[in-house]
C-alpha positions in Angstrom: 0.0 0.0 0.0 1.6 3.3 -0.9 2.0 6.0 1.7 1.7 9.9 0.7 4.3 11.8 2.5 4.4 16.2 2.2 7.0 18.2 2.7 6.5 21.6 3.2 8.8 23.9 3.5 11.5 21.5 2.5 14.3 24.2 1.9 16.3 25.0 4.9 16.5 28.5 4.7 15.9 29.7 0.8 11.9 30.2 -0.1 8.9 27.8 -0.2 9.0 24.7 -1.8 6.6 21.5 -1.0 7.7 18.3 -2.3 5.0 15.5 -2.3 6.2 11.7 -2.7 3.7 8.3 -3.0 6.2 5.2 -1.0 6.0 2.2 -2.2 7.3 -0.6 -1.1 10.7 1.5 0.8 11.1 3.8 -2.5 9.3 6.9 -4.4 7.0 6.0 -7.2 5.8 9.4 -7.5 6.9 13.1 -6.7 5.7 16.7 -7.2 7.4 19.3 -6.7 5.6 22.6 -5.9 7.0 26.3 -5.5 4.4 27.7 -2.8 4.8 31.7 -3.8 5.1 33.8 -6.4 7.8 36.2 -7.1 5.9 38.6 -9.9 8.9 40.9 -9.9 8.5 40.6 -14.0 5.2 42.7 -13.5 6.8 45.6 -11.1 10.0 45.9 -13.9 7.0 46.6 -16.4 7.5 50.2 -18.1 10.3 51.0 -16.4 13.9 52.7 -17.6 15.9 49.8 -18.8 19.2 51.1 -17.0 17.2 50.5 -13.7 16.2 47.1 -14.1 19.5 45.2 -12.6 18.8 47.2 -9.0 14.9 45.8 -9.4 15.9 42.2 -10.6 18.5 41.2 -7.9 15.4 41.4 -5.8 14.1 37.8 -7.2 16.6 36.9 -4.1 17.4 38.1 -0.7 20.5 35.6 -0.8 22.0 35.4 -4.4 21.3 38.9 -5.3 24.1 39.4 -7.6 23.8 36.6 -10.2 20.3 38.4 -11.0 22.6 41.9 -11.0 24.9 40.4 -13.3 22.3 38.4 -16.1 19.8 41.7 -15.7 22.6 44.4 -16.8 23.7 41.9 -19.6 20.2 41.9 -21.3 20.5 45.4 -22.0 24.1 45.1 -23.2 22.9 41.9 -25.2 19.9 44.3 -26.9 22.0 47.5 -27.5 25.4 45.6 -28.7 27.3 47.6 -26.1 31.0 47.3 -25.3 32.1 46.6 -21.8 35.5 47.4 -20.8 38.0 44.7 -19.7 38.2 46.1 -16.4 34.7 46.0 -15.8 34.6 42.2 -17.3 37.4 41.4 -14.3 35.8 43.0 -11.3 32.6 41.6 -12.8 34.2 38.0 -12.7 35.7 38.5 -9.0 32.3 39.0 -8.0 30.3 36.1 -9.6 33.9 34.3 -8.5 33.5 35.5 -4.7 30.0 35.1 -4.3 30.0 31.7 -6.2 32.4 30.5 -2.9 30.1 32.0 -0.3 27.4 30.4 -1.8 29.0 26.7 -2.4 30.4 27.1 1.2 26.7 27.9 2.5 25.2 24.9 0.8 27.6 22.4 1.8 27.9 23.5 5.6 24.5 24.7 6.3 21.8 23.8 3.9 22.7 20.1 2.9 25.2 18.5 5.4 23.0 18.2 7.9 21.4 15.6 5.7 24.7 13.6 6.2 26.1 14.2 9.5 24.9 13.4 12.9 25.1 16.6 15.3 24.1 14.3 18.7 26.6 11.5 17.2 29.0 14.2 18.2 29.1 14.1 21.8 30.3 10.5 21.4 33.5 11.0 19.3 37.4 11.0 20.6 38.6 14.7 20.2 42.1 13.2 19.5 41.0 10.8 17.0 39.1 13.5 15.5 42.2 15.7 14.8 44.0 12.9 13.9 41.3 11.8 11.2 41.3 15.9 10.0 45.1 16.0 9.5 45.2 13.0 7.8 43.5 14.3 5.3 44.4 18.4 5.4 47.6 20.4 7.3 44.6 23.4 7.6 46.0 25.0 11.1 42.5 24.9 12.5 42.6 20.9 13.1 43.6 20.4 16.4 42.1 18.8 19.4 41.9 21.6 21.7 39.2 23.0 18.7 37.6 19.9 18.1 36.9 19.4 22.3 35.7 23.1 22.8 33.3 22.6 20.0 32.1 19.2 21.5 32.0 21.0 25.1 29.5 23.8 23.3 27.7 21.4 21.7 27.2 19.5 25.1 26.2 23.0 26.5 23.2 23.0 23.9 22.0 19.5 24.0 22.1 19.8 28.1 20.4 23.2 27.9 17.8 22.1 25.2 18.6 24.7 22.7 19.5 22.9 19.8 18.4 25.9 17.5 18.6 25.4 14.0 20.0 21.7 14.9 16.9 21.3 16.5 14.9 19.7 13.6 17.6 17.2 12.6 16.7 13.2 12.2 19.4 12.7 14.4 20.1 9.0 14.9 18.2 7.9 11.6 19.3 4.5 10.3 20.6 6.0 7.1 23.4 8.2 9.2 26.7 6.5 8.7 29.5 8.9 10.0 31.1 7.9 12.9 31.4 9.8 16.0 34.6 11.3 15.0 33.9 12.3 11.9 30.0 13.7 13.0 32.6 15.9 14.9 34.8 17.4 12.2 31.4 18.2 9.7 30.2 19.9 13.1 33.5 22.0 14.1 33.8 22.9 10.2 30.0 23.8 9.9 30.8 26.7 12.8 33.9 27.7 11.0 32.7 27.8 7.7 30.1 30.5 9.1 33.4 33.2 9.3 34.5 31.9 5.9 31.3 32.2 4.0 31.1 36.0 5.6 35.0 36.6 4.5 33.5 35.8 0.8 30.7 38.0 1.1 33.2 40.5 2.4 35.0 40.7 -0.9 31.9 40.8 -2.8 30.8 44.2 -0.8 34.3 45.8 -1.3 34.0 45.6 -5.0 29.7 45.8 -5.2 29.7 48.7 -2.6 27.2 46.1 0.0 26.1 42.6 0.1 23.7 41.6 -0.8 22.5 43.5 -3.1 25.7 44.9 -5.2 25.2 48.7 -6.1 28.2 49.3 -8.6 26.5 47.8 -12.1 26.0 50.2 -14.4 25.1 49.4 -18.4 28.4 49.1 -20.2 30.7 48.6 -17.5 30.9 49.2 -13.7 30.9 52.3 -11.4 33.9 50.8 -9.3 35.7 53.7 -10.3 40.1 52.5 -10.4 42.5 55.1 -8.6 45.4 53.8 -7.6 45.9 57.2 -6.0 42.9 58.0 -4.3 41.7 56.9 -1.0 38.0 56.8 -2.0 38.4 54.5 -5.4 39.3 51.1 -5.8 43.1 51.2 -4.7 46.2 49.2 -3.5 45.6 49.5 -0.5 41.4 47.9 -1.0 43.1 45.5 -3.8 45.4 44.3 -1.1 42.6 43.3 1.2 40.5 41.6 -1.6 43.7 39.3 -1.9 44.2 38.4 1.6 40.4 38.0 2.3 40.1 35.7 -0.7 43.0 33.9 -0.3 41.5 32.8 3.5 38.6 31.7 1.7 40.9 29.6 -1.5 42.5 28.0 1.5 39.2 27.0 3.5 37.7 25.5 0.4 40.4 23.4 -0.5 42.0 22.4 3.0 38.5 22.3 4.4 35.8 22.2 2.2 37.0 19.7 0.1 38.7 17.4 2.3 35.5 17.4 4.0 33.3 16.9 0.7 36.0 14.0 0.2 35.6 12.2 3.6 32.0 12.2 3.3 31.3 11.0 -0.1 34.0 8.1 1.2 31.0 7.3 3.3 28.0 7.3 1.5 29.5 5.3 -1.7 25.2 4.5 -2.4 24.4 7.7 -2.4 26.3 7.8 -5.8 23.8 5.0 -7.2 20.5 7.3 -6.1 18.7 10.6 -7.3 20.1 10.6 -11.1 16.7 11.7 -12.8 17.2 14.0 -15.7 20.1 13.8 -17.9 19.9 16.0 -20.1 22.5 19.2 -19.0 22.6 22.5 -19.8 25.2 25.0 -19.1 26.2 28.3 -20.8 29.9 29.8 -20.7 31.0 32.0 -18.4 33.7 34.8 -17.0 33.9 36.5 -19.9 37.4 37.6 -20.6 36.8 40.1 -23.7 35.1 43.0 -23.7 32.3 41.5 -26.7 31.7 38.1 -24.1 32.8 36.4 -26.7 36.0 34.6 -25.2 35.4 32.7 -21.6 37.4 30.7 -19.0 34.8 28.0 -18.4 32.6 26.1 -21.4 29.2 26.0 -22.3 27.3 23.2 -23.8 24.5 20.8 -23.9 25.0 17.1 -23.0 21.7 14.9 -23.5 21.6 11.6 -21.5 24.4 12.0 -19.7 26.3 10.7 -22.6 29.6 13.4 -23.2 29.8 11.7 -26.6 26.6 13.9 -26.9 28.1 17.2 -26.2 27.4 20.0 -28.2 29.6 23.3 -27.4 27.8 26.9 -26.4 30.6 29.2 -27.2 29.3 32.4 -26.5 25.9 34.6 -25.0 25.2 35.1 -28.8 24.2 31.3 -29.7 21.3 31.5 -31.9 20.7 28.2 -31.3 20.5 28.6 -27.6 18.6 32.0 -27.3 16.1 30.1 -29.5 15.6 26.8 -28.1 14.2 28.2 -24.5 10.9 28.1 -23.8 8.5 28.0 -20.7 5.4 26.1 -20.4 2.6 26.8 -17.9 -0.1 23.2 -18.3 1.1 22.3 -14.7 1.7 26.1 -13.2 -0.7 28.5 -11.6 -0.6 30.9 -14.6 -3.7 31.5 -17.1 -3.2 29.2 -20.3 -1.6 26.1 -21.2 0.9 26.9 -23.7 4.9 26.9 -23.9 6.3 30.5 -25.4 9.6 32.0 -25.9 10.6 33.9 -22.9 10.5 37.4 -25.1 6.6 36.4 -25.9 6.5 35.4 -22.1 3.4 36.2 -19.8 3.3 36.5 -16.0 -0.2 36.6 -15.4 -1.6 34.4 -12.3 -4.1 31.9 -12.3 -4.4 30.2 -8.5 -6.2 26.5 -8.4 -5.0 25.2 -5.4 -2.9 22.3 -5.4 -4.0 19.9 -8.0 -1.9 16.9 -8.7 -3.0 16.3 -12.2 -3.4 19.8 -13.1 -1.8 22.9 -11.9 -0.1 22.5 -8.8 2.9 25.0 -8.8 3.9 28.9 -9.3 7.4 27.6 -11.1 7.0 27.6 -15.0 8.3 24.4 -17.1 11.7 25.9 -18.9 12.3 23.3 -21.8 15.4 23.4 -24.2 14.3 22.2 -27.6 11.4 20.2 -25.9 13.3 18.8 -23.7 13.6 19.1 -20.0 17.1 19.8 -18.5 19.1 19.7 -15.4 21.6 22.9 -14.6 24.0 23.5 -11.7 27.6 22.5 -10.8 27.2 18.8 -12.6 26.2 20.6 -16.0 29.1 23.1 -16.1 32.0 20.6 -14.3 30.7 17.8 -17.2 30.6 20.5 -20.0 33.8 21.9 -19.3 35.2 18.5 -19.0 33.9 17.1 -22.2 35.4 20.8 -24.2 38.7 19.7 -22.6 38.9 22.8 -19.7 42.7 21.4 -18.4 41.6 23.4 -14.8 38.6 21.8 -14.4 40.0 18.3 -16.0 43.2 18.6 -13.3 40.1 18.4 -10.5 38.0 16.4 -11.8 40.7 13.9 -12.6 42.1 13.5 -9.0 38.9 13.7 -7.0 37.6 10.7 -9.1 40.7 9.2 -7.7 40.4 9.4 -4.9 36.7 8.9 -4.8 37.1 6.1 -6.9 34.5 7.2 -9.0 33.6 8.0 -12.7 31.7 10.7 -14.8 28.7 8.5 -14.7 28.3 9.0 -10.9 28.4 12.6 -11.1 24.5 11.7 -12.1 23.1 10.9 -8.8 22.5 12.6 -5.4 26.0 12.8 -3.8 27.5 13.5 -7.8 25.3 17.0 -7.3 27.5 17.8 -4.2 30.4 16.8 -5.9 30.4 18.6 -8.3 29.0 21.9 -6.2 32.3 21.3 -4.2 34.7 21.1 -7.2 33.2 24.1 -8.8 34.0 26.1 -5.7 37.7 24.7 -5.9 37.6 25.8 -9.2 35.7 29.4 -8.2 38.8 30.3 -5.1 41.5 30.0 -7.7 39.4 32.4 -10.4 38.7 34.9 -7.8 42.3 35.8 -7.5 43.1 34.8 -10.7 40.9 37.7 -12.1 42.7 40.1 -9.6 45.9 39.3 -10.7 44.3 40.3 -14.4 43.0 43.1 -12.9 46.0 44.9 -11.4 48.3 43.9 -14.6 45.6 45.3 -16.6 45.7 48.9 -14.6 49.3 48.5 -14.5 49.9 48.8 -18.6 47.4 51.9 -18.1 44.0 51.3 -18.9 42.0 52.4 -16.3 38.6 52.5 -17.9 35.9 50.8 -16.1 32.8 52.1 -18.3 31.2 53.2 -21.3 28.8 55.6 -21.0 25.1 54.3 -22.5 22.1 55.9 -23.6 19.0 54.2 -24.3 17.9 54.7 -28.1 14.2 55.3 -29.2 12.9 52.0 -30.8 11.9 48.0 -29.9 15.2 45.8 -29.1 15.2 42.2 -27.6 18.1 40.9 -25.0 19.1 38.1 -23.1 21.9 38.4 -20.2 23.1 34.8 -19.4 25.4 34.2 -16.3 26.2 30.9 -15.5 25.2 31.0 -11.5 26.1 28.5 -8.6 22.6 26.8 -9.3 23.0 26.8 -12.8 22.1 28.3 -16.0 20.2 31.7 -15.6 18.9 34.2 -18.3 16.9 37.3 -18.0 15.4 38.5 -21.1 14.1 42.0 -22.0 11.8 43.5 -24.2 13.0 47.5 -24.8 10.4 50.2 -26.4 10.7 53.3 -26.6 12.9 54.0 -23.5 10.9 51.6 -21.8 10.9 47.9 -20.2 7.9 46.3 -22.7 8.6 43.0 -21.4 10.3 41.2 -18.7 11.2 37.5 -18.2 13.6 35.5 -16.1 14.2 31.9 -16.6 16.3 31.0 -13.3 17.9 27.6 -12.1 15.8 26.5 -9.3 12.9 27.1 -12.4 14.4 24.6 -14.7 15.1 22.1 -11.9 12.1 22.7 -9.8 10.0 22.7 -13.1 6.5 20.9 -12.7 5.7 18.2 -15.4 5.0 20.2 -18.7 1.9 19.9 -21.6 3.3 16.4 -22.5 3.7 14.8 -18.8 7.9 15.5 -18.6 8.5 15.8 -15.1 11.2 18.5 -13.9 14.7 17.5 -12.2 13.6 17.2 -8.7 10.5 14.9 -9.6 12.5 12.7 -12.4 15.4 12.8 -9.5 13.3 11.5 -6.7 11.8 8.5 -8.5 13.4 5.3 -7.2 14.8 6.9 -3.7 14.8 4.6 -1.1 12.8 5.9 2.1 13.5 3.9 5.4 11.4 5.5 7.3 8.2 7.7 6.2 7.8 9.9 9.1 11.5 10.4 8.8 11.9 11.1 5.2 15.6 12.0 5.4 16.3 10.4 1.9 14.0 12.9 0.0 15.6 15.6 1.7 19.3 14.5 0.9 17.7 14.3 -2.8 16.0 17.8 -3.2 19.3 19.4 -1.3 21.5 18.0 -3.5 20.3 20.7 -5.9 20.2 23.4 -3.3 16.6 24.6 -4.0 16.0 28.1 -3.6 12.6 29.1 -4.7 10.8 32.7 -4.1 14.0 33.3 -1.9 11.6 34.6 0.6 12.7 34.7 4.3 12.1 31.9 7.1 11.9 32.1 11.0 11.8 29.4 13.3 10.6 29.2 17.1 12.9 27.3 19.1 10.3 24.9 20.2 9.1 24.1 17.1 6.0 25.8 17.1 4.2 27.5 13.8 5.0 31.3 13.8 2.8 32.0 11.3 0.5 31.3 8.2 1.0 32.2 4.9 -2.4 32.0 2.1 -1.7 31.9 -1.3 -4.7 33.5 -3.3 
């Protein structure tokens, strides 16, 4: 007999998403997923000056805030043909570079390990055997015993006291929990220190941006990050100095830390690479540009159907006709009126709530399709694109983790592959952040100090799409200009694609292919569906959660 199981909110921290599963027999047979609010920012940019809309559209997010910056301003570059200036391009790039770490460290630490790691198991573990397990495997100075037992001792403090927190909600002591004490230990100590690292990130972001979140220095054609070596009030030695040592902290957490850790656990948890595959079918566009046309980038684009790299078909640049015309989002299973698919520069935001219908509409996330098809972005799309072009950085990481793992390409499709690959993207992120400042100060050096071109909007209708390849995945805004004016507005964004419901023919989306076949030991425990859906880091509406300590409903929130 099968057994319905909701889950709602499933995201830890990052918007409203309800997953439902039917259990059958230990595994999923069925699964919806459901975004449960609706983010309508596409009607507010409506009529607006174009040159505004990046401020506007890094609201879809209260947490990644720049990536919608970034793919907003480069709509209006895409429609006007404008020229950015290299400059711009490489404090551009230490940006998506910095807040691509913060954001990898965030998921890892706080959104999906707790999926893996046992916070109670804790208090049972060997400080002295945990620092010998964590410099076995790192010579980061922050392994030592005396950390590991004053991190046990606080935890002790909290389980004693009853104020678990944000651990509170934890299956702790589920039967699928494998760490041992030891290592429950090291995942707990680095979860607390990878809350300063993540800020240091952030930090680097705001010195270039002006705050985070929410970056203010964008402007179209280039940035307002004005370059002065000189002057105290500019971006200068002294602020270029600190960007290096702050991210060089964060390079070295993510590799000595991060990726031991990633390492370690994935050593565990061999199954996990076996589970949560679901679509296929990847999708990832280049980024960092490193011209001042985006037509030159560090890290490939492509398209990859079946997980197959024999597949592979290069995206070389933002321009790809083939690309800009092969998206399109479908609304048969979403709470909008119609039941069509259209281009995202025909696209209409107009709402249509039904309640939560299983064979009809059932959720405010659109159905992206490439070509028909659905597709999975995030880290395992770019890692495996970049792999199959040949990318001899991301190749040289790829290469030894599947070492040491012991692991091919073909597990990167599966739960723990998603992590993975979220962890060897960040690798690869630490050593472009200061890769792009080294780029940056030899570019000042030979004396170019322009950092934008001055743009004015031009009477007429023009179409553009900015694409950014973000730490979930493929993003693209797309932009309708007439006369002076925002016509239309559109943003196709990575938890869309992956969170997609089924479409008009019955294609499920990422998360609901993913989930089919996961095992579920226990229902009113449903740990394994939440290992699954965190494996993509969801983030939905990106609207903000609270909890009460004890568990008890703050508050109600009706959709009409």
């Amino acid at each position: 007999m099968s057994k319905r199981i909701t889950l709602d909110p499933i995201t830890r921290i990052e918007g409203h998403l309800r997953v439902d599963v039917e259990v059958n027999g230990g595994q999923v047979s069925k699964a919806w997923s459901s975004a449960q609010m609706w983010r309508g920012i596409e009607v507010i940019l409506k009529g607006r000056d174009p040159q505004d809309a990046w401020s506007y559209a890094q609201r879809f997010c209260g947490v990644c805030t720049t990536v919608h910056a970034i793919s907003s301003i480069r709509s209006v570059e895409n429609a006007l043909n404008v020229e950015v200036p290299l400059n711009a391009q490489y404090i551009r790039n230490i940006m998506i570079a910095q807040h691509s770490v913060q954001d990898h460290i965030v998921h890892f630490y706080h959104l999906s390990a707790l999926d893996w790691v046992d916070i109670v198991s804790a208090l049972k573990a060997d400080p002295k055997k945990t620092a010998s397990i964590a410099q076995s495997i790192s010579d980061w100075p922050g392994n030592s015993e005396k950390e590991f037992k004053a991190v046990q001792d606080k935890l002790k403090k909290f389980v004693e006291g009853g104020q678990l927190g944000i651990f509170a909600s934890g299956y702790w002591g589920h039967p699928a929990m494998k760490l041992p004490p030891e290592v429950n230990l090291l995942a707990v100590a680095h979860y607390l220190k990878a809350l300063d690292y993540q800020r240091k990130a952030a930090q680097a972001v705001a010195i270039l941006g002006g705050k985070n979140p929410h970056i203010q220095n964008l402007v179209v054609g280039g940035v307002a990050t004005a370059v002065n070596m000189d002057n105290l009030a500019t971006l200068n030695m002294e602020r270029i100095a600190y960007l290096k040592e702050l991210m060089t902290e964060t390079r070295d957490f993510v590799q000595k830390v991060y990726y031991p850790d990633l390492v370690a656990i994935g050593s565990f948890y061999r199954d996990w690479f076996r589970h949560g595959a679901g679509v296929t079918n990847y999708l990832a566009v280049p980024e960092f540009a490193e011209d001042t046309r985006n037509t030159k980038f560090a890290l490939n684009g492509g398209i990859i159907y079946n997980g197959d790299l024999a597949t592979f078909k290069p995206i070389n640049d933002h321009q790809d006709q083939a690309l800009i015309q092969g998206i399109t989002e479908g609304v048969a299973h979403a709470w909008y009126e119609g039941a069509d698919s259209l281009h995202p520069w025909d696209g209409e935001t107009k709402p249509e709530y039904t309640d939560f219908q299983e064979n009809g509409k059932y959720s405010w996330c659109k159905s992206p399709r490439f070509n028909g098809k659905a597709m999975q972005v995030g880290p395992p799309a770019q890692i495996l694109a970049s792999y199959a072009a040949g990318n001899p950085l991301v190749k040289k990481v790829v290469d030894a983790t599947n070492a040491k793992l012991g692991i091919g390409l073909k597990e990167y499709h599966s739960t723990m592959g998603r992590l993975v690959a979220r962890g060897l993207r960040a690798h690869v992120m630490a050593d472009l952040s200061l890769t792009y400042l080294d780029k940056l100060v030899d570019n000042i050096g030979k004396g170019d100090t322009a950092y934008a071109n001055n743009t004015e909007i031009p009477s007429g209708e023009y179409k553009g799409v900015g694409f950014h390849e973000a730490p979930r995945g493929t993003l693209s805004h797309w932009m309708v200009i007439d006369k002076k004016k925002i016509k239309n507005y559109q943003a196709v964004v990575p938890s869309t694609w992956n969170a997609s419901p089924r479409d008009e023919h019955g294609q499920p989306g990422p998360y609901e292919a993913s989930l089919v076949g996961n095992p579920v030991a226990m229902a009113d425990q449903p740990l394994e569906v939440l290992r699954t859906v965190h494996s993509f880091d969801p983030c939905i509406a990106c609207a903000v959660h609270t909890i009460d300590p004890a568990g008890k409903e703050i508050t109600k929130v009706k959709v009409l």
